[in-house]
ZAMARGU-4260 file (C-alpha; in steps of 0.2 Angstrom, whole numbers, plus 5000, padded with zeros to 4 digits):
<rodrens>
0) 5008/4980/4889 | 5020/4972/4903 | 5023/4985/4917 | 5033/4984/4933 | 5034/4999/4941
5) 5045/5001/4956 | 5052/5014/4970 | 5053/5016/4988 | 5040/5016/4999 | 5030/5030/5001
10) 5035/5036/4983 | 5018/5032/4975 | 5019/5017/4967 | 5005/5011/4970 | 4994/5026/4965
15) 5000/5027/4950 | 4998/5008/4945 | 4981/5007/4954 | 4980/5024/4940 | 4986/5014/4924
20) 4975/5000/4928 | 4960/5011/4928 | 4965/5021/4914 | 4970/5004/4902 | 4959/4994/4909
25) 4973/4982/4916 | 4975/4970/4930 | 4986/4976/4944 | 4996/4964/4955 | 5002/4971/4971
30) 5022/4962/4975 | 5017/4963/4995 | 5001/4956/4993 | 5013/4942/4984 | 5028/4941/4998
35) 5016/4946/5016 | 5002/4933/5021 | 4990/4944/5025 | 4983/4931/5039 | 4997/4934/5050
40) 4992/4944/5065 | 5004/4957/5062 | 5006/4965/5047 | 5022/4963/5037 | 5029/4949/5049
45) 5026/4933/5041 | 5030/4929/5021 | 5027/4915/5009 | 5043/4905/5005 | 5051/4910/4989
50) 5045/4895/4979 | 5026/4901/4980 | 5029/4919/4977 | 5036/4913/4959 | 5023/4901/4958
55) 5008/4918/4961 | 5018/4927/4950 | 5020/4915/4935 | 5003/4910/4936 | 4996/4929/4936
60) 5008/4934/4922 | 5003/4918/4912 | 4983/4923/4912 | 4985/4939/4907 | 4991/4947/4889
65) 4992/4965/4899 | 5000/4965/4916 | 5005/4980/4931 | 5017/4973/4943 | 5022/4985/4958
70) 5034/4983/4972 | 5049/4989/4978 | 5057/4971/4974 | 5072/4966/4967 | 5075/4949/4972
75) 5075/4934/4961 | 5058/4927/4964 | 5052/4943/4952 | 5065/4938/4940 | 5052/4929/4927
80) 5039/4945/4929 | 5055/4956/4925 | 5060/4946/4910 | 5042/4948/4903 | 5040/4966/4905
85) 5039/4978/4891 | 5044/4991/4904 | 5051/4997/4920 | 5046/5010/4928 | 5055/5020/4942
90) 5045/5034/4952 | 5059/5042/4961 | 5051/5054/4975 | 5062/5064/4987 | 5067/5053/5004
95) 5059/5065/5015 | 5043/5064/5006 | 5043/5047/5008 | 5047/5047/5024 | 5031/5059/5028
100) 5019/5048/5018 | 5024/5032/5027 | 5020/5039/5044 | 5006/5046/5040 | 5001/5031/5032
105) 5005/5022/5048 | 4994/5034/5060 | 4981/5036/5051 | 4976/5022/5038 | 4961/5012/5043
110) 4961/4999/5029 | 4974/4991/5032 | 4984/4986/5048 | 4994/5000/5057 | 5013/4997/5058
115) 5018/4995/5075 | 5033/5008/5080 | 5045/4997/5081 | 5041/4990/5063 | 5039/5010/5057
120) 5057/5010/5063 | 5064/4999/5054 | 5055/5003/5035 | 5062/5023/5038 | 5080/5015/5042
125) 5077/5004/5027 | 5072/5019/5017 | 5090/5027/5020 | 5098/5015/5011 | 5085/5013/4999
130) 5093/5026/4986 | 5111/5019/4987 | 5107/5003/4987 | 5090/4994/4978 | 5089/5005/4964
135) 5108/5003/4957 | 5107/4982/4960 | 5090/4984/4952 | 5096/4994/4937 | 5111/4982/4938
140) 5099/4969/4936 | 5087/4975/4922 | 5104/4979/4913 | 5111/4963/4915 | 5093/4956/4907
145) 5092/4967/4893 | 5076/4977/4901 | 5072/4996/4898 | 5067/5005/4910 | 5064/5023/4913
150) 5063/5035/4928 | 5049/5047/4934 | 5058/5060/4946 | 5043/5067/4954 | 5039/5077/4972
155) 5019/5071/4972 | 5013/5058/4962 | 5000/5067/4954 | 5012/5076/4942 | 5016/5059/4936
160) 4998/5057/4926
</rodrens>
C-alpha cells in the first residue's frame, strides 16, 4: 500500500501516519524532513532546491513496495510520490483546533526546535488560507492525475483509528 496523507498543520497528520506505520509495519516519510534542512540554525528557514527534494522522494518511493508519505504539500516536486499512491488521505480538523495544537506545539515541544513568534505568525496566517486554497488545488490536482482520495473529517485525531 502507497499512502500520502495530507492536511493542515496541526490536523494530525503526522499521528496518524506515525499510527499506520506501526500498525502495517510500513516506513513513514515525513515531506518537511524532505523540503527543511534540518542543519540550519533556525528551524523552518532554509530548504533543499526542488531538484533534490524529488531526488529524496524517488529514491525512497523506489526501495520500498509499501510507503506513508505526509505533508501538507502540493507542489510539483511530490508529483511522482502522488502518481504512485494507492491512496490520499485528507484529515480535515477544525481551523481552531489546529491553531491551538500548533501553539502549543511551539511553547512546549522539547524535541524539536521552537518556532520563533514571528515564524508562529506566519504558519496561523498561512493556516487561514489553508482551507480555501491548498486543499481545492490539491484535489484539483489528484483529479487531474487520476488519483482517489478520501477525507477524514475529525475534531481529535484519535477518532481517526
Amino acid at each position: 500500500m502507497k499512502i500520502y496523507i495530507t492536511g493542515g498543520s496541526g490536523c494530525g497528520k503526522t499521528t496518524y501516519a506515525k499510527h499506520l506505520s506501526r500498525k502495517y509495519k510500513i516506513s513513514c516519510l515525513q515531506l518537511d524532513s524532505v523540503k527543511w534542512i534540518k542543519k540550519a540554525k533556525k528551524s523552518f528557514t532554509k530548504y533543499r532546491s526542488t531538484e533534490k527534494m524529488q531526488e529524496i522522494i524517488h529514491l525512497y518511493i523506489k526501495k520500498r513496495r509499501n510507503w506513508i508519505c505526509e505533508g501538507s504539500y502540493n507542489q510539483d516536486w511530490i508529483n511522482e510520490m502522488l502518481k504512485k499512491a494507492d491512496l490520499v488521505i485528507f484529515i480535515e480538523t477544525p481551523r481552531l483546533v489546529r491553531q491551538y495544537r500548533c501553539i502549543k506545539r511551539a511553547i512546549f515541544k522539547e524535541d524539536r526546535k521552537k518556532l520563533s513568534l514571528s515564524a508562529l505568525w506566519k504558519l496561523l496566517i498561512l493556516m487561514r488560507r489553508y482551507d480555501k486554497v491548498y486543499i481545492p488545488a490539491l484535489k484539483t490536482k489528484l483529479d487531474t492525475f487520476g488519483i482517489k482520495y478520501i477525507t477524514i473529517k475529525s475534531k481529535y485525531i484519535s477518532e481517526c483509528k
